[in-house]
C-alpha positions as CSV (number, residue, x, y, z in Angstrom):
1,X,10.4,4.7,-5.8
2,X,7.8,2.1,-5.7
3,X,7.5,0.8,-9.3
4,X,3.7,-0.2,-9.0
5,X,2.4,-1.3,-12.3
6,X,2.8,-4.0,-15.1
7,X,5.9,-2.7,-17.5
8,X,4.0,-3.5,-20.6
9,X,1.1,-1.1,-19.3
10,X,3.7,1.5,-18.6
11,X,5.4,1.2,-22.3
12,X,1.7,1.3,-23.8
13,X,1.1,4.5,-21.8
14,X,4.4,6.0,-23.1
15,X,3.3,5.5,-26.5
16,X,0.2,7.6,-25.8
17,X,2.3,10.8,-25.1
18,X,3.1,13.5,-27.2
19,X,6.8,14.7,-26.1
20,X,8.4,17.9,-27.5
21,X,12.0,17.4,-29.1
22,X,15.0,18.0,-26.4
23,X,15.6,21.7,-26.2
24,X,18.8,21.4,-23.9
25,X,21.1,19.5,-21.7
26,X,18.7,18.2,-18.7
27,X,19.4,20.0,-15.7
28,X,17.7,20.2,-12.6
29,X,15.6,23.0,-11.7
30,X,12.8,24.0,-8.6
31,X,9.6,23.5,-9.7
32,X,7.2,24.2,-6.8
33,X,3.4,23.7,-6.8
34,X,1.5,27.3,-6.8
35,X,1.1,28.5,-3.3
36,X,-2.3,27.9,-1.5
37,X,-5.3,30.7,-1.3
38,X,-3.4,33.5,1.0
39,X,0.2,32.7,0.6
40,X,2.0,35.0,-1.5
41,X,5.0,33.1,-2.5
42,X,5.9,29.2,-2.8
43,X,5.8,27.2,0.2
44,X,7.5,23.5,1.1
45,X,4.9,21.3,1.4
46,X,5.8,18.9,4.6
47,X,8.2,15.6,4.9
48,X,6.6,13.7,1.7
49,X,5.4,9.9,2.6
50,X,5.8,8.9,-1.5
51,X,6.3,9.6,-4.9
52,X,5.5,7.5,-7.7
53,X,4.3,8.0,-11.6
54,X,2.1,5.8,-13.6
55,X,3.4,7.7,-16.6
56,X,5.7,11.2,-17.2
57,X,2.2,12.7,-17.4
58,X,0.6,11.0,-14.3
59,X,2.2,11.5,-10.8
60,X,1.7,11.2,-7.2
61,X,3.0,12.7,-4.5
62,X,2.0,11.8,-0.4
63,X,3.1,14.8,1.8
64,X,2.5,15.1,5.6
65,X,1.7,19.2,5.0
66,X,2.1,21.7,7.4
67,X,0.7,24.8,9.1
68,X,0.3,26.1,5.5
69,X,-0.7,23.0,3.7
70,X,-3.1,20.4,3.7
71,X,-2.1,17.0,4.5
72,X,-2.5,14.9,1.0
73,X,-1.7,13.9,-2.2
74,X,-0.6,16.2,-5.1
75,X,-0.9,15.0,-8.6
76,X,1.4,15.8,-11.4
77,X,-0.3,16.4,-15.2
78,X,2.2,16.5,-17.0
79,X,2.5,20.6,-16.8
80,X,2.3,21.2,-13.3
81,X,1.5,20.1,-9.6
82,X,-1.7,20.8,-8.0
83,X,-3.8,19.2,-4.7
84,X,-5.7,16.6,-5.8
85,X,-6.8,14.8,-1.8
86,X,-7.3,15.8,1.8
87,X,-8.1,12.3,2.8
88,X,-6.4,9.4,2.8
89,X,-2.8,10.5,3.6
90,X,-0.9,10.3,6.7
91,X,2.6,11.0,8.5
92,X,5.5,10.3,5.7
93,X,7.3,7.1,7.3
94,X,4.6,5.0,6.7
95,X,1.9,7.0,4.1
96,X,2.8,4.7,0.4
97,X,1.0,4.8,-2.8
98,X,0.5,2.1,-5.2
99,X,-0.9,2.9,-8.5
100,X,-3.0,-0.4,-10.3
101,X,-4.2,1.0,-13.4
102,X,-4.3,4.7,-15.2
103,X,-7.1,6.3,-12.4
104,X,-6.8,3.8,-10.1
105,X,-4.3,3.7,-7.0
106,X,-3.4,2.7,-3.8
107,X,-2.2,4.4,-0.4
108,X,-1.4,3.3,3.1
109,X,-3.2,5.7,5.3
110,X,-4.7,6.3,8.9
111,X,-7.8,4.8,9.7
112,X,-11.2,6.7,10.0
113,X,-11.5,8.1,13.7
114,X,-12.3,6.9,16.1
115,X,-9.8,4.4,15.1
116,X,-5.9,5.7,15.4
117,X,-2.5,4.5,14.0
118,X,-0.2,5.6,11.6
119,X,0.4,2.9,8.3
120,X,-2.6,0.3,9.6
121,X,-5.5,1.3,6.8
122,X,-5.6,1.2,3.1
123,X,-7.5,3.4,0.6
124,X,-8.4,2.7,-3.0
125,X,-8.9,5.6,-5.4
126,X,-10.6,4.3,-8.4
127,X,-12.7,7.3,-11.5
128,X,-11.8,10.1,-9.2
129,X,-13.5,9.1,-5.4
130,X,-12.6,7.0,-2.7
131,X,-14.2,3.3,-3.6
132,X,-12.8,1.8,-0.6
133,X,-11.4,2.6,3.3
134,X,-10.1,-0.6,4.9
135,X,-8.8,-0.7,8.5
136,X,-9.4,-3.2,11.4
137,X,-11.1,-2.9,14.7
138,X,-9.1,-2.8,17.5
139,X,-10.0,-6.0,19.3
140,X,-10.1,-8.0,15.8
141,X,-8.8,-11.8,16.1
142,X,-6.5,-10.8,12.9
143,X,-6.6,-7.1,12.8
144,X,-3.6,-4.8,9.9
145,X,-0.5,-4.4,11.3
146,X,1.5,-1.2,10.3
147,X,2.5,-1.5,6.8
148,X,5.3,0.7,5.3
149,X,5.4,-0.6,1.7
150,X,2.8,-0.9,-1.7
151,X,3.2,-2.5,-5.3
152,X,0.3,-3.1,-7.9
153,X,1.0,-5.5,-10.7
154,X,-2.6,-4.3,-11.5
155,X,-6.1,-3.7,-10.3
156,X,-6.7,-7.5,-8.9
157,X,-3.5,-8.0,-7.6
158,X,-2.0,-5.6,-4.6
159,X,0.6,-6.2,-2.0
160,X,1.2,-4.2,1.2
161,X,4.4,-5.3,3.4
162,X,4.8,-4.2,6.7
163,X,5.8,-4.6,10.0
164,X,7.8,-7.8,11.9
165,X,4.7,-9.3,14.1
166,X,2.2,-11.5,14.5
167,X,-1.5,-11.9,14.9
168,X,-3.9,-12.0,17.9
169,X,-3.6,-15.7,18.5
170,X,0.3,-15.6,18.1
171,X,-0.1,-18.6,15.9
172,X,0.9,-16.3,12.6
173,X,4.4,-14.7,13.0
174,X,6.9,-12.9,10.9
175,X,6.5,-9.9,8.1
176,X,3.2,-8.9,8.0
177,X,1.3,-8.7,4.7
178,X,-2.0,-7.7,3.2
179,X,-3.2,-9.1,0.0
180,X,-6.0,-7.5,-2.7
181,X,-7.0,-9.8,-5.1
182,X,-9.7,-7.6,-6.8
183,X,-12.2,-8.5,-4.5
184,X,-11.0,-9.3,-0.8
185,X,-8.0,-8.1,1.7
186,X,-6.3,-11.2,2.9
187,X,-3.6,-10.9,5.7
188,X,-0.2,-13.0,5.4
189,X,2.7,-13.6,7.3
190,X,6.5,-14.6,5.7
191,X,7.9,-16.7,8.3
192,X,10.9,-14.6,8.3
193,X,10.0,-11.7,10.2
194,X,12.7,-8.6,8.8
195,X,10.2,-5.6,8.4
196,X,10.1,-4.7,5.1
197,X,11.4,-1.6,3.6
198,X,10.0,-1.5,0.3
199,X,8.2,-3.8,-2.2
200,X,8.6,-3.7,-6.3
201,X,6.5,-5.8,-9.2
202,X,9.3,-7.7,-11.5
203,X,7.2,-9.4,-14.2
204,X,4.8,-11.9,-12.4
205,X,5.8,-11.5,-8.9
206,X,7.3,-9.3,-6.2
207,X,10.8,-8.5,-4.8
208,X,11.0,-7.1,-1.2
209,X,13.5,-5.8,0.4
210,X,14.2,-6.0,4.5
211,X,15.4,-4.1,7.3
212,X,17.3,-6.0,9.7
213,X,15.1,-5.4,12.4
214,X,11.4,-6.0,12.8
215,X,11.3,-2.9,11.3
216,X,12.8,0.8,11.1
217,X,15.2,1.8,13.8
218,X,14.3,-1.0,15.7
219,X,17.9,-1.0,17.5
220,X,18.8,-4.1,19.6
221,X,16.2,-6.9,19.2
222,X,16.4,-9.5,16.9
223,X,13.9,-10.6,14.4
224,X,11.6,-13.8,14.9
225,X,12.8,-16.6,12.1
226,X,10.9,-19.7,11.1
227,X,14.3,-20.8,9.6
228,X,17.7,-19.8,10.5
229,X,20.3,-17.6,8.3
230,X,23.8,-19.3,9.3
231,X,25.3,-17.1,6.5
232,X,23.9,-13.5,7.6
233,X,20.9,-11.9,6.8
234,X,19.0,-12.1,3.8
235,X,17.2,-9.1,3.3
236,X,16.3,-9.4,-0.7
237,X,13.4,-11.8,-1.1
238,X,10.6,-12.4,-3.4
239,X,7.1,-13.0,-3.3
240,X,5.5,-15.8,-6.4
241,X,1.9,-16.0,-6.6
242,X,1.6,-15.9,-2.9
243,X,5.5,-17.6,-2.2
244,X,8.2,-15.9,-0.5
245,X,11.2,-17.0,-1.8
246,X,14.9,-15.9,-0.6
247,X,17.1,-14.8,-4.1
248,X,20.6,-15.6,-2.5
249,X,22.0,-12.3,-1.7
250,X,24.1,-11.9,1.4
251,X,24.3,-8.5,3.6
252,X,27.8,-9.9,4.9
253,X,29.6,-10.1,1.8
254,X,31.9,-7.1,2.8
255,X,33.9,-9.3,5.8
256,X,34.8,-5.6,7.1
257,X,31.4,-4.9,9.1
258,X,29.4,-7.5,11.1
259,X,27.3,-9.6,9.4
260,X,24.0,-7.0,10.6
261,X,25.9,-4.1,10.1
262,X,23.6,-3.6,6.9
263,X,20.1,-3.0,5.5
264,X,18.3,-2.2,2.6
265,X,16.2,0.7,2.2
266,X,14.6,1.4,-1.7
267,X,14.1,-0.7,-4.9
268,X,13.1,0.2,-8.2
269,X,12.6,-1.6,-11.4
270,X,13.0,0.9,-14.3
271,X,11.1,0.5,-17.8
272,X,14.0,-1.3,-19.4
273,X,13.9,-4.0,-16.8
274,X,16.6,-2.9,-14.7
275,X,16.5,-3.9,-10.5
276,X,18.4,-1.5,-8.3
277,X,18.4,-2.0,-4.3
278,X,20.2,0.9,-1.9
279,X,20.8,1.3,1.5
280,X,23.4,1.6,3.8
281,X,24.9,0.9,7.5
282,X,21.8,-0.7,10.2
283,X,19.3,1.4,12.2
284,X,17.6,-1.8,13.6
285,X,18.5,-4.9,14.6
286,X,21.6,-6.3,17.0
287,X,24.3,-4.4,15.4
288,X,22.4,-1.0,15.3
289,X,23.9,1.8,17.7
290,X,21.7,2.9,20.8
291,X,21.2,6.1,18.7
292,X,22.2,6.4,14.6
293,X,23.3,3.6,12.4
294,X,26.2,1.3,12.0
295,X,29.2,3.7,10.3
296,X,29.5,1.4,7.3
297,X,28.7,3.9,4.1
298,X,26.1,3.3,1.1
299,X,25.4,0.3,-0.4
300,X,24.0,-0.4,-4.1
301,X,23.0,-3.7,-5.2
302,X,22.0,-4.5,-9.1
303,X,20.4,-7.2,-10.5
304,X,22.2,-8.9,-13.4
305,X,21.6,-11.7,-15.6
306,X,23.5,-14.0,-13.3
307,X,22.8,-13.1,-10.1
308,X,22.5,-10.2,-7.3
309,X,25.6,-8.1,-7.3
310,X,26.7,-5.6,-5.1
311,X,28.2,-2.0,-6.8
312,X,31.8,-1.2,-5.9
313,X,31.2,2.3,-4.8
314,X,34.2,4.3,-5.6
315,X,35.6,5.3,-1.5
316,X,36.3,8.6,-2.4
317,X,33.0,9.5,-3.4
318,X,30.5,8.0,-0.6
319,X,31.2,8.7,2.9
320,X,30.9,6.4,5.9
321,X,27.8,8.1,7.2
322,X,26.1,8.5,4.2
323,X,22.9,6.5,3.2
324,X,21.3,6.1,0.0
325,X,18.1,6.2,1.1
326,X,15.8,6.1,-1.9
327,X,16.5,4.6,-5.5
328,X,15.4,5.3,-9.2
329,X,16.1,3.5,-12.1
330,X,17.3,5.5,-15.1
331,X,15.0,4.5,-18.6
332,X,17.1,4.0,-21.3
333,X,20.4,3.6,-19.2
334,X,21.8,1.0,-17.1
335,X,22.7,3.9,-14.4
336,X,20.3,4.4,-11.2
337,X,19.4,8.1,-9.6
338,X,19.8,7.9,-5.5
339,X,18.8,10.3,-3.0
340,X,21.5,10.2,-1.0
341,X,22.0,11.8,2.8
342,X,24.1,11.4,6.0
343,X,21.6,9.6,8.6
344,X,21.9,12.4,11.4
345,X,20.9,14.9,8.2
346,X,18.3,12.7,6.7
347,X,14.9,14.7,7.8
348,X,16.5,18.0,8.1
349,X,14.8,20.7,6.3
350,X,17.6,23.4,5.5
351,X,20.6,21.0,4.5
352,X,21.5,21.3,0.8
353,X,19.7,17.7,-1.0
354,X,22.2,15.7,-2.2
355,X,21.0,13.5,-5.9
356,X,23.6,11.1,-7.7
357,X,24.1,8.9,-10.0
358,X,25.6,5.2,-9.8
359,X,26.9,3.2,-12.3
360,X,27.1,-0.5,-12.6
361,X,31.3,0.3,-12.1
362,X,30.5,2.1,-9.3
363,X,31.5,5.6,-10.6
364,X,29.0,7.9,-8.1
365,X,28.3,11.5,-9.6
366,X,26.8,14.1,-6.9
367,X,24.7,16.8,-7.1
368,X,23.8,19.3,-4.6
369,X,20.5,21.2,-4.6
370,X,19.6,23.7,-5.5
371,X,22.8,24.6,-6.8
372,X,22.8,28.4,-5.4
373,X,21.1,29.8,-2.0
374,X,20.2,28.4,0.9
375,X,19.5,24.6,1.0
376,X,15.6,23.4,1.2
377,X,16.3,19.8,3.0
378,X,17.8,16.3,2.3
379,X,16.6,14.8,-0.7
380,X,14.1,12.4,0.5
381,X,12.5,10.1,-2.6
382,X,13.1,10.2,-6.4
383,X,11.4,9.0,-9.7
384,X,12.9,8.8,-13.0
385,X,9.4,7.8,-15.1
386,X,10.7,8.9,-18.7
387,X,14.7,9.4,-19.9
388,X,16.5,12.6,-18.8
389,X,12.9,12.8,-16.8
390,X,13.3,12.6,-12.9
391,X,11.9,14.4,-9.8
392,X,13.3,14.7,-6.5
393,X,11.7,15.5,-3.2
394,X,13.3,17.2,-0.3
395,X,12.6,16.5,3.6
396,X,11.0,19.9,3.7
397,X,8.7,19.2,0.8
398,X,10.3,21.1,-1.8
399,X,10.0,19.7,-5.4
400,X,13.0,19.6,-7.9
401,X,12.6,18.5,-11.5
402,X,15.4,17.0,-13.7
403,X,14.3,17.7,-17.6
404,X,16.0,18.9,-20.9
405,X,12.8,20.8,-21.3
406,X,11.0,17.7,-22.9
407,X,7.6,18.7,-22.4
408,X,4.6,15.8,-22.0
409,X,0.7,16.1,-22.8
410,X,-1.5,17.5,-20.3
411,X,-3.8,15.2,-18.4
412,X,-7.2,15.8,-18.5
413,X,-8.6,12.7,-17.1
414,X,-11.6,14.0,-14.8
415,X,-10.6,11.5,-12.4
416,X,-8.2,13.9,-11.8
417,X,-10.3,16.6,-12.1
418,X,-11.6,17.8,-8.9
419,X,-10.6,17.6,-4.9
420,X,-11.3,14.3,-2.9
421,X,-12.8,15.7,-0.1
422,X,-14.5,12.6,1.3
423,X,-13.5,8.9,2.4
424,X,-15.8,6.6,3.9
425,X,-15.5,6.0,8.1
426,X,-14.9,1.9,7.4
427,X,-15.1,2.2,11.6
428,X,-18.8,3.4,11.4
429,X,-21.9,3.0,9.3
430,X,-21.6,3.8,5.7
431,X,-24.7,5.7,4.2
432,X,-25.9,6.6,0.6
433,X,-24.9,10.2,0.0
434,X,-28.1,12.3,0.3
435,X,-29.1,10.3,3.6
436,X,-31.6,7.4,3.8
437,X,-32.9,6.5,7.5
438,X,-30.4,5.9,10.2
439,X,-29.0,2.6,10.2
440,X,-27.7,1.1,13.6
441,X,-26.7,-2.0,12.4
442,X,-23.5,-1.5,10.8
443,X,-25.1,-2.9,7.5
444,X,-22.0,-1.2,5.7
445,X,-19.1,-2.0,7.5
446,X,-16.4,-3.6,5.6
447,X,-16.2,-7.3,4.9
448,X,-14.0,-9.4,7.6
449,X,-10.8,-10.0,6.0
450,X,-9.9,-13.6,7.0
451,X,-6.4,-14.6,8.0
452,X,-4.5,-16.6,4.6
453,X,-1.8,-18.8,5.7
454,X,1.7,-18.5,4.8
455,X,3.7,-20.8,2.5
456,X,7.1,-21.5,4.4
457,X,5.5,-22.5,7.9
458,X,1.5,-22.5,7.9
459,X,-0.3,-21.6,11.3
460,X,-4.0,-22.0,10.1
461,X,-6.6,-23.1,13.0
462,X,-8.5,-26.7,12.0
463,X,-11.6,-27.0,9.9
464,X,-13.8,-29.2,10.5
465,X,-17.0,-28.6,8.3
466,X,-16.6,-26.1,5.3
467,X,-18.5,-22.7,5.8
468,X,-21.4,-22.3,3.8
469,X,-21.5,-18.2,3.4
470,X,-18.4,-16.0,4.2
471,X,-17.6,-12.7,3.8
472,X,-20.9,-10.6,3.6
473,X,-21.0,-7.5,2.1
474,X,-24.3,-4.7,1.5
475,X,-24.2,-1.9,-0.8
476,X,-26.6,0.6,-2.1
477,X,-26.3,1.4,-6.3
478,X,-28.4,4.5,-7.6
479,X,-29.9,3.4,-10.5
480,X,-32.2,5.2,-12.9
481,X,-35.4,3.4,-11.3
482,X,-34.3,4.0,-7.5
483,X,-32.2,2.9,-5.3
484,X,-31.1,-1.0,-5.1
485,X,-29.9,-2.9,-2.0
486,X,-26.8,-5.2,-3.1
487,X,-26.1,-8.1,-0.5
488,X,-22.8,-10.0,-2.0
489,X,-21.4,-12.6,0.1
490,X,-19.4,-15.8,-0.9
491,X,-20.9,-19.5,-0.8
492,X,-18.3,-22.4,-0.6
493,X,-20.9,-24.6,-1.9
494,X,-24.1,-24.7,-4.3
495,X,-27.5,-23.2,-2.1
496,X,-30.7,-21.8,-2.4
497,X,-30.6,-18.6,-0.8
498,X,-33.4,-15.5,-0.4
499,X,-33.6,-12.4,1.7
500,X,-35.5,-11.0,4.1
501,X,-35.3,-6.6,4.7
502,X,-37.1,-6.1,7.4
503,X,-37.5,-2.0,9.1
504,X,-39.2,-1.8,12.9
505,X,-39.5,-5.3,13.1
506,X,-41.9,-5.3,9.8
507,X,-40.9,-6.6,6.7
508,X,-40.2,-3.9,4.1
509,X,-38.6,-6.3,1.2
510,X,-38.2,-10.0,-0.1
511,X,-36.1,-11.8,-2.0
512,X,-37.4,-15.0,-3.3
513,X,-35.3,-18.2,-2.9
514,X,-33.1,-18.2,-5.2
515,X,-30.8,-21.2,-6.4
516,X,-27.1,-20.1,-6.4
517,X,-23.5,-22.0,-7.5
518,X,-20.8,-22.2,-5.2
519,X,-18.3,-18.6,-5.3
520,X,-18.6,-14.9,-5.5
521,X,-22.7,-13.9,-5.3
522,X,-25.0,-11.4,-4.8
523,X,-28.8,-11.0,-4.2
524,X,-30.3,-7.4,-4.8
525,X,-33.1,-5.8,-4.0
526,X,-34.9,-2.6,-4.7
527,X,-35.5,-0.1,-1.5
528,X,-37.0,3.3,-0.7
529,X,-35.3,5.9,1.9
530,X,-39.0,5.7,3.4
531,X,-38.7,1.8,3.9
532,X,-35.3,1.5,4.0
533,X,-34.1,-1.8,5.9
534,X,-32.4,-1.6,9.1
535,X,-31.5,-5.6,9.1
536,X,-31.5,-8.2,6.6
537,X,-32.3,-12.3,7.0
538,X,-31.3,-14.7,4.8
539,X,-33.4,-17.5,4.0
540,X,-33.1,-20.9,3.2
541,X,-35.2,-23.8,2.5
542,X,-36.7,-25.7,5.5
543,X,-34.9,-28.8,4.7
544,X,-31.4,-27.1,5.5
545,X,-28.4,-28.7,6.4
546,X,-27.5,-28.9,10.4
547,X,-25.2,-26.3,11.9
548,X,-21.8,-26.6,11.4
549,X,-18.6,-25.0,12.3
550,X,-15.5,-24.4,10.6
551,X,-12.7,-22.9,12.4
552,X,-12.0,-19.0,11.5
553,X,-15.4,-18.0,10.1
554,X,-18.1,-20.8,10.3
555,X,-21.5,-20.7,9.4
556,X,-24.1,-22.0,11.3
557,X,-27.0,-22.5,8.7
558,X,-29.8,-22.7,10.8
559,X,-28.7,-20.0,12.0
560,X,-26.1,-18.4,14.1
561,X,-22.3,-17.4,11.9
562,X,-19.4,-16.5,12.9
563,X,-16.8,-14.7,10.7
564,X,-13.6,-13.8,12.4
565,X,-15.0,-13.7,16.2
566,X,-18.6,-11.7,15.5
567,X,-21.7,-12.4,14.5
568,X,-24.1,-12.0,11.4
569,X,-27.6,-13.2,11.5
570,X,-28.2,-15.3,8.9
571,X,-31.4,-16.5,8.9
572,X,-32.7,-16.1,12.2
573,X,-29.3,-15.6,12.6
574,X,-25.9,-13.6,13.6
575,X,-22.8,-12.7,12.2
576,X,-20.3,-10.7,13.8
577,X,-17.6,-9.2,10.9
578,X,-14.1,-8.6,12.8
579,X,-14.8,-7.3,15.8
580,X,-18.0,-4.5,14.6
581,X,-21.2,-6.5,15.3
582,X,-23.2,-6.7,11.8
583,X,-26.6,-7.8,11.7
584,X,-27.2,-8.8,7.9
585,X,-30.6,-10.9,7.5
């Protein structure tokens, strides 16, 4: 489980419900979402991508569906499971969520068609819609890579790890990363290129851990590495306002198996503080069979005071092929839950599940569900959000709850409320709802997310004159008076700035010149769907400054600017955003 908000937000929360006393010993039990319209009995609801809680009361859960269900998320009240999207979701190795604040969240998704690719878009849920669809165009100079992993530390600070790769140029290579900081994507490479697995806030920063491949069951090739690991793998690393750090653990510490022979899989960070990392013999990498994994057994790995250290699983109780594939801190107890499978059994859907429990002595108790009848699939993720309070998902989609019959107040938070139904396309226009004019010219498209560098070994093209305006955005906001045209872009240095909206080649709005500080700004004007703007102009005084260019996304102020390898007309001018031509002045 991905443990994506700030601990102290999580504790305040828990103080906000209202649980029952304890009426028994917790036990786990089947508690299946209602059936959809037509089915008479429960159904599974398809491999799940995720499942992660803000709060006993406030759950998430990505599933892949199936001929009876809608792909989506399901959200948990605090009573029961119901459908909460149909957008946004996406096959289960790669679909993540990442909660950033109480009705605000996170997943990794597919993008908008015509675009294609599992785990290379993002949308943000914020008050109950879809606020924003992020994906890159296909022939972008620094376009997503897949990403398999999500944390929030809050609602300006996201991380999405992904893939081992590099961008268009090749001069950016290793672990790919995308960074929200409440306003922009930014893309980000850690030199040392292991995929990444999974991805947890501790405090103020990150831990992530690695497979040993470029990423999952990438069998035979080797990873590229800015700096070399003479002592084995490191696969637990961390991530410091913007730093990847490496925190000293070693895969090869068991002299038994070959020093690739292992990966990590899962994290968690439970309320109390507590870091747990599992996994178990390599699916990727040099050491990883042609087909399977390396026949080494589980591993657990806990964060102490001192230091990493791995758990001495008890050898009678793990067995050589088994994985612990997901992880779940225990509140109130220094024990993690695992979901725990063989690899060859790990997406089958009529094996028993198999749960246990590890402690820091490495005694492993095992449970296998559902206790009676037939079995409903490997377990697949768990979540422990409260004491004697965790949920497991199987393969299959089938949901099992581990309680005492603690019961939590209902959520009735109307960003919860209804079905999301609707995302917007970020590959096409994006309109107001009930349809002003057609607009060609892609005034809506998202903003171009130009490339960060990395800390450890920075590839960053030269600059040679500062850009003036980067990263144009346009919005419409309904307001009580009409509607209102919101151009926000970012200037790098003080300007006077106005606007031109101009519909048919006649000019339908103005925006006086306007003198703006350097950073995040905005000009706004008031439209009508009957003059609505098909382009925009900025304008500047006629004393400018000459054109000048600055390496990724220049601006050429009188007027041609570049952002990312398009054009925007700024002033008599072009821009191109990422790959989609968009005329904005």
């Amino acid at each position: 489980m991905r443990r994506s908000r700030d601990i102290a937000a999580a504790l305040a929360g828990l103080a906000l419900l209202l649980p029952a006393a304890a009426q028994a010993e917790p036990t786990w039990r089947l508690e299946q979402p209602a059936p959809p319209a037509g089915a008479p009995f429960k159904v599974p609801l398809g491999a799940p991508g995720d499942l992660d809680f803000y709060a006993p009361n406030r759950g998430l859960l990505a599933i892949e569906g199936n001929d009876t269900v809608a792909q989506g998320l399901y959200f948990y009240d605090g009573v029961e499971w119901r459908p909460l999207a149909t957008v946004c979701g996406g096959g289960a190795a790669t679909t993540r969520i990442a909660w950033a604040g109480p009705d605000e969240f996170w997943t990794i998704t597919e993008p908008s068609k015509p675009r294609a690719g599992a785990g290379i878009a993002l949308c943000r849920f914020k008050g109950g819609v879809v606020v924003g669809s992020y994906s890159s165009p296909n022939a972008s100079p620094d376009p997503f890579r897949q990403m398999t992993s999500a944390a929030c530390s809050g609602p300006t600070d996201c991380w999405f790890g992904g893939i081992g790769s590099a961008d268009a140029a090749g001069n950016r290579v290793g672990a790919f990363f995308l960074h929200w900081d409440g306003t922009d994507l930014r893309t980000v490479y850690d030199p040392q290129g292991r995929g990444v697995s999974d991805l947890v806030t501790d405090g103020d920063r990150y831990i992530t851990t690695r497979y040993v491949g470029r990423r999952a069951e990438d069998r035979g090739g080797s990873p590229d590495l800015a700096r070399p690991e003479p002592t084995g793998p490191r696969l637990i690393r961390s991530l410091t306002a913007g730093r990847f750090g490496d925190e000293g653990w070693l895969a090869n510490s068991d002299v038994r198996y070959p020093e690739d022979a292992t990966e990590l899989l899962a994290a968690d960070r439970d309320l109390d503080g507590d870091l747990w990392v599992v996994g178990g013999g390599a699916a990727s990498g040099p050491a990883a069979p042609a087909e399977g994994q390396y026949p080494r057994g589980p591993i657990a790995v806990r964060r102490t005071p001192v230091a990493w250290q791995d758990v001495p699983l008890d050898p009678e109780a793990v067995a050589p092929d088994e994985t612990f594939v997901d992880v779940a801190g225990l509140p109130g107890s220094p024990d993690a839950l695992v979901a725990t499978s063989p690899y060859d059994e790990r997406r089958q859907t009529t094996v028993k599940a198999r749960v246990a429990i590890v402690q820091p002595d490495g005694t492993v108790r095992t449970t296998r569900l559902p206790t009676s009848g037939a079995g409903r699939g490997a377990a697949a993720k768990v979540a422990c959000p409260a004491p004697d309070d965790c949920w497991m998902v199987t393969a299959a989609g089938w949901l099992f709850h581990y309680t005492d019959g603690t019961t939590f107040e209902r959520v009735t938070d109307p960003a919860f409320a209804r079905r999301i139904d609707q995302r917007p396309n970020e590959s096409q226009e994006q309109f107001v709802p009930d349809g002003p004019p057609v607009d060609d010219s892609q005034l809506f498209a998202p903003p171009p997310e130009a490339p960060a560098p990395t800390v450890e070994t920075p590839t960053v093209a030269p600059v040679t004159a500062p850009a003036l305006l980067t990263n144009p955005r346009a919005r419409v906001v309904r307001t009580r008076r009409g509607l209102v045209l919101v151009v926000s872009f970012t200037l790098r240095r003080d300007a006077r700035l106005g606007l031109v909206a101009s519909r048919g080649g006649r000019e339908v709005g103005r925006v006086r010149l306007t003198r703006l500080k350097k950073g995040r700004r905005a000009l706004r004007l008031r439209v009508t769907r009957k003059r609505y703007p098909t382009k925009l102009r900025f304008t500047r005084p006629p004393s400018s400054t000459p054109t000048t260019t600055s390496g990724d996304d220049s601006v050429t102020t009188g007027d041609t600017v570049t952002t990312g390898g398009d054009t925007v007309t700024t002033g008599g001018d072009t821009v191109t955003t990422g790959g989609d031509t968009v005329t904005t002045r």
